[in-house]
C-alpha positions in Angstrom: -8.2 7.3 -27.4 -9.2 8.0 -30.8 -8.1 5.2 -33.5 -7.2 8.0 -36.2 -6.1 4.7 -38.4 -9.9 3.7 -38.1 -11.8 6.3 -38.5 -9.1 7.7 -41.9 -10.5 4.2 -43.2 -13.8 5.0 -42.7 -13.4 8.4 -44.6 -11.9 6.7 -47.3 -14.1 3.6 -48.1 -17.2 6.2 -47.6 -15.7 8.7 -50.2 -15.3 5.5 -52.8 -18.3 4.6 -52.5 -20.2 8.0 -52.3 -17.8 9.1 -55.7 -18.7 5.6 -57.4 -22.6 6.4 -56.9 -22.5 9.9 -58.2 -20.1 9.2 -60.8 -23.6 6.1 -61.8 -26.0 8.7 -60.8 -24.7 11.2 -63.8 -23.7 9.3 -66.4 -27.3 8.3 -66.9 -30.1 10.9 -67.9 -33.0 8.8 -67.6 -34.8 10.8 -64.8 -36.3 7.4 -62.8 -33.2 6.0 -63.0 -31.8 9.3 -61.4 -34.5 8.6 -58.7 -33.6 5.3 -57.9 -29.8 6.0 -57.7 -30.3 8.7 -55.6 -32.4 6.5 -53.4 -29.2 4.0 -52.8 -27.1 6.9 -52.8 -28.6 7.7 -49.3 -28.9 4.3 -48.3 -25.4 3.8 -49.0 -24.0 7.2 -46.9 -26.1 6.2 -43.7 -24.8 2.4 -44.2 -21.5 4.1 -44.2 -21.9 6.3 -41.5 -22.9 3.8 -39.0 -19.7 2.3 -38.8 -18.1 6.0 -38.7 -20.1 6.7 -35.8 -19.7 3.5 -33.6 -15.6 4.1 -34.2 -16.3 7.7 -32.9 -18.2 6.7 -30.4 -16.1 4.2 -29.0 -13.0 6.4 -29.0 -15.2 8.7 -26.7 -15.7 5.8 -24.6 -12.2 5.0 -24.3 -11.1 8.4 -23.4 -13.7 8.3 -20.7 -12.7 5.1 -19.2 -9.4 6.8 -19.1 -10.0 9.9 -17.5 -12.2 8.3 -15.0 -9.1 5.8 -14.3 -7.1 8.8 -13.5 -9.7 10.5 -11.5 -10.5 7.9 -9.3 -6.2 7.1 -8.8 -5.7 10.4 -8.0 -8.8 10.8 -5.5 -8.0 7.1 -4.3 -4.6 8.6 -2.7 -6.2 11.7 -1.5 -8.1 9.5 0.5 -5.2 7.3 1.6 -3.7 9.8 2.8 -6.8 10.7 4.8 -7.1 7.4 6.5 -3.8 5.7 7.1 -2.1 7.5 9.2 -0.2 5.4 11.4 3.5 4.3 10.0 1.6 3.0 6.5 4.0 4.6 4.1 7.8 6.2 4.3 9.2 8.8 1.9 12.7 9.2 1.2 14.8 12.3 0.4 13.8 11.3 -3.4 10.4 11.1 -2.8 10.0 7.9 -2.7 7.5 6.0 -1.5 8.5 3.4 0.9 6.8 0.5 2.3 3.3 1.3 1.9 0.6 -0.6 3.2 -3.3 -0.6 3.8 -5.3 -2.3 6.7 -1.8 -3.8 7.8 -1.3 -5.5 4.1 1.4 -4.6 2.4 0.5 -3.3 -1.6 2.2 -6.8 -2.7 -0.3 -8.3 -0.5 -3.3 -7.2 -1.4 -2.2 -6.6 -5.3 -2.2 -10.8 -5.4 -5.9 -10.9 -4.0 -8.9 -10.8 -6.8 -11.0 -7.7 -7.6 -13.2 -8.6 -5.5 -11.1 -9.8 -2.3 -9.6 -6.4 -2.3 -12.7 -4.3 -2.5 -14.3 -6.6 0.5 -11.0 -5.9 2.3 -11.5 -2.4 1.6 -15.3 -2.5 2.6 -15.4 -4.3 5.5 -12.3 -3.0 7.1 -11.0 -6.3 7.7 -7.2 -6.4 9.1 -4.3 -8.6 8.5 -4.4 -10.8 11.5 -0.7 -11.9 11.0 0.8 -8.7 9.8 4.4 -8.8 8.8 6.9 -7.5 11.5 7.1 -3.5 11.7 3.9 -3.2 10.0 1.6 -1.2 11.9 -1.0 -3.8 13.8 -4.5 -3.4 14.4 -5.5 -0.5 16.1 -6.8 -1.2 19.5 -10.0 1.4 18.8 -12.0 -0.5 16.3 -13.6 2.9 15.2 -10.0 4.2 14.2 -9.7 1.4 11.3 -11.6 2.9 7.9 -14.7 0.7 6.6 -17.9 1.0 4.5 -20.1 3.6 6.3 -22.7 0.3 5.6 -20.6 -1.0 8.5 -20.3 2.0 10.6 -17.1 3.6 8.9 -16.5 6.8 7.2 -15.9 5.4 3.3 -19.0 5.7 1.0 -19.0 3.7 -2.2 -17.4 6.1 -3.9 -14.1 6.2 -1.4 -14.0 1.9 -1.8 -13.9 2.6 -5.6 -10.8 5.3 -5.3 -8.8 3.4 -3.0 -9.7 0.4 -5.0 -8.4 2.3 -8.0 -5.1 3.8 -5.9 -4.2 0.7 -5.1 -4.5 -1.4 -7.9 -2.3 1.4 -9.8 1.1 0.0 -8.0 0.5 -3.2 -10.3 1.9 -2.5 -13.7 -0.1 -5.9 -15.0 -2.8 -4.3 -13.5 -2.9 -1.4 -16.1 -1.8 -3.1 -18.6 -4.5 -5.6 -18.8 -6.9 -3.2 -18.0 -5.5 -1.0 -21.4 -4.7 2.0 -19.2 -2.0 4.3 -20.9 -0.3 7.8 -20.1 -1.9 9.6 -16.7 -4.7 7.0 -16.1 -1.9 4.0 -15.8 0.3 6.1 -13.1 1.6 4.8 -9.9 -1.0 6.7 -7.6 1.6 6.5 -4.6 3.9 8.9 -7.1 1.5 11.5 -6.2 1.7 11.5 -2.7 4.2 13.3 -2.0 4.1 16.3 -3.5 0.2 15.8 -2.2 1.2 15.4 1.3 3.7 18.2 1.1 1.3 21.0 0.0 -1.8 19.8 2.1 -0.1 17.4 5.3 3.1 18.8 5.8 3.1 17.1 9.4 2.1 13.7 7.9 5.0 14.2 5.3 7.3 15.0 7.8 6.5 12.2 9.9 7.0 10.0 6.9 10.6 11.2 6.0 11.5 10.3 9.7 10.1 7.0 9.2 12.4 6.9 6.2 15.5 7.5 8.1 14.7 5.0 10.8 14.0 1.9 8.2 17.3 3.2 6.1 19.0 2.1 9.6 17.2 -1.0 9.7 14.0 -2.0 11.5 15.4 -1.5 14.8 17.7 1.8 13.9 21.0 2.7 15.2 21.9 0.8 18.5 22.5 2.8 22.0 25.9 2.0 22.5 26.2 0.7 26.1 29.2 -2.0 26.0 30.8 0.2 28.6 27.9 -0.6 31.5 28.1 -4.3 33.1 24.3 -3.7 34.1 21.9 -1.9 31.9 18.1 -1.1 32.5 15.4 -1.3 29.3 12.3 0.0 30.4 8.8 -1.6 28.8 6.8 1.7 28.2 3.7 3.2 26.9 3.9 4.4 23.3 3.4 7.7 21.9 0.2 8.3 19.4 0.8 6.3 16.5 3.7 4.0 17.9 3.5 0.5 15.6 4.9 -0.9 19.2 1.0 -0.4 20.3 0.2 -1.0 23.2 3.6 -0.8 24.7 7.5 -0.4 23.5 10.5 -1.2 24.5 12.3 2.0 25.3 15.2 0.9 23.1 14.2 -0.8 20.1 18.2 -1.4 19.7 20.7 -1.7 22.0 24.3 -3.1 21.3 25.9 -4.9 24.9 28.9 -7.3 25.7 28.5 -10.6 26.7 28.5 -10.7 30.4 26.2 -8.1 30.9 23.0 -8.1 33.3 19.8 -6.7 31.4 16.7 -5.4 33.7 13.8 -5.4 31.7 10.9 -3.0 33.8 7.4 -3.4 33.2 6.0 0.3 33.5 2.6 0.1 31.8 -0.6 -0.8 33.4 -0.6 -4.3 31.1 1.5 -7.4 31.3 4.4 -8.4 29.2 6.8 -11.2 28.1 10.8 -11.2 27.0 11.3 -13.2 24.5 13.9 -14.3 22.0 14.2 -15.5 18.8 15.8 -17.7 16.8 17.4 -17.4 13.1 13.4 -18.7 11.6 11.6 -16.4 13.7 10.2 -18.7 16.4 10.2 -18.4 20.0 14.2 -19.5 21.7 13.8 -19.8 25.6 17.6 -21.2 25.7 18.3 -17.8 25.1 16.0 -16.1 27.4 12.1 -16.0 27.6 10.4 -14.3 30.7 7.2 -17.0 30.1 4.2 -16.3 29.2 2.2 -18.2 31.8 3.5 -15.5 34.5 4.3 -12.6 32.7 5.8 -9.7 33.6 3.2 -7.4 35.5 2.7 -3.7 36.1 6.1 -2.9 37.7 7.8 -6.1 37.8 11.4 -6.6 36.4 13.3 -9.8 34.5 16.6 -10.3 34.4 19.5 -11.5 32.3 23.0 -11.9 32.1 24.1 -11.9 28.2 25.7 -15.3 27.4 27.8 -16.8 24.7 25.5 -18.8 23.3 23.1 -15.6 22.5 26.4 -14.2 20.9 26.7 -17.4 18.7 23.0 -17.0 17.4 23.3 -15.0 15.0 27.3 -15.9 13.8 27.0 -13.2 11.0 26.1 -10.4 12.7 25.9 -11.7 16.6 22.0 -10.0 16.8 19.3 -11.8 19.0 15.5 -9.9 18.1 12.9 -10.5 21.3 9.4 -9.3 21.2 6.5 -10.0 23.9 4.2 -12.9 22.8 1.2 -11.1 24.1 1.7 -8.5 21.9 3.5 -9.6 18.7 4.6 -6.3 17.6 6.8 -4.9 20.3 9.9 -5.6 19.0 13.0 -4.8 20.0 16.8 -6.1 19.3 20.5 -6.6 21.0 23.8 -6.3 19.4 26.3 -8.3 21.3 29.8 -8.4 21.4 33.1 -10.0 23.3 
């Protein structure tokens, strides 16, 4: 922006110095002496008008380095929205964003890595091997995550820049440090929604569903079935864009009484484990754990009978989370109660 404190400065000292000159220049009559002030008289207004110029010109800069910020935040999201499609972000009925992440990094996550971390990240396509639970996990097609077009992917330098730029604008340190005020220091992920409504209505509306499922929790409302003494949980094939990839559980939450017999049916083409886990996260075969070393295959069942112990696990809120170790992201939970 322009520094209007500067550049009044400027004017000021220059109109001194150009009065002081003239007010030399004609109290004399000697005509060489005339000559010779009027000599310095021009020196002094371009000496002057150097520094007038270089405060003008840096303002320009400024306000360029501004626009261009906003620009490339606001293109940055266009092109988020173009590539991460599957679960990366949920919107409330505030419009909100909620939860958003990139390459299976949450924002927090990639906001701590340098400059130049991130853009690699961005560049190379290179996934969070350990993404956090209910984030979506690498996708199976290696083609369907976005990388350089240097590396076979549809992002040219430009697109790294923009999503470098989108990203970087959830960090209010970020901006800050960077001098970015008004439009250029926005939140990009501000603009998505009214972006997604207009252009991606379907994306939006996906997004607002996700919304209402992580308002219930990770898992969502439990299927009530504390009235059946046996209950069946099929392992299934996901729809497009399940974060359970390759497979789900066909209840991700499902609230039973102790004493009741769970089937678990294998109905995809790949194997599977049950397994529980503890209060830390880590595996708890006491509970129940179908084994990895003979897992369950194509068709094949495992069985359990709800105990006490798995009701005692969790004695806050009596809730025992399993996932299959093969694939870390099927996830699934019980409610149990006497």
């Amino acid at each position: 922006m322009v520094d209007f404190g500067q550049a009044a400065v400027g004017i000021i000292l220059l109109l001194l110095v150009v009065g002081g000159l003239l007010y030399i220049f004609y109290s004399r009559t000697n005509a060489v002496s005339k000559t010779g002030y009027g000599s310095l008289i021009m020196l002094a207004l371009v000496s002057l008008m150097i520094p007038v110029f270089w405060i003008l010109e840096g303002s320009q800069q400024a306000n360029a380095q501004q626009q261009q910020q906003t620009l490339a935040v606001q293109r940055g999201m266009q092109n988020y929205a173009s590539v991460c499609t599957d679960k990366c972000y949920a919107i409330d009925s505030k419009n909100n964003v909620l939860r958003p992440t990139y390459l299976g990094y949450t924002f927090a996550q990639l906001n701590n890595m340098s400059d130049d971390q991130l853009k690699s990240v961005i560049a190379g396509g290179f996934y969070n091997p350990t993404p956090d639970p209910g984030v979506p996990p690498k996708p199976a097609n290696a083609n369907a995550i976005p990388r350089s077009d240097q590396y076979g992917g549809q992002l040219v330098s430009s697109y790294i820049d923009y999503l470098f730029a989108f990203i970087r604008s959830d960090d209010p340190a970020y901006a800050k440090k960077m001098g970015f005020t008004g439009a250029a220091a926005q939140n990009g992920l501000k603009l998505l929604p009214d972006y997604l409504q207009a252009n991606a209505p379907t994306q939006f509306k996906a997004a607002t569903d996700f919304a209402s499922v992580l308002n219930a929790g990770q898992f969502g409302v439990a299927v009530d079935m504390t009235s059946k003494s046996a209950v069946t949980i099929n392992i299934t094939q996901p729809p497009a864009g399940a974060t359970c990839t390759p497979s789900c559980f066909q209840y991700l939450s499902v609230k039973v009484k102790v004493g009741t017999v769970i089937t678990w049916v294998n109905t995809t083409d790949q194997p599977h484990t049950v397994t529980a886990k503890n209060l830390s996260g880590q595996d708890d075969p006491q509970i129940f754990d179908s084994g990895v070393k003979s897992p369950i295959q194509t068709n094949g069942t495992f069985k359990y009978t709800v105990t006490d112990a798995a009701y005692n696990l969790d004695p806050a809120n009596h809730k025992v989370t399993y996932y299959c170790i093969i694939h870390p992201q099927m996830l699934a939970q019980l409610t149990i109660v006497k």
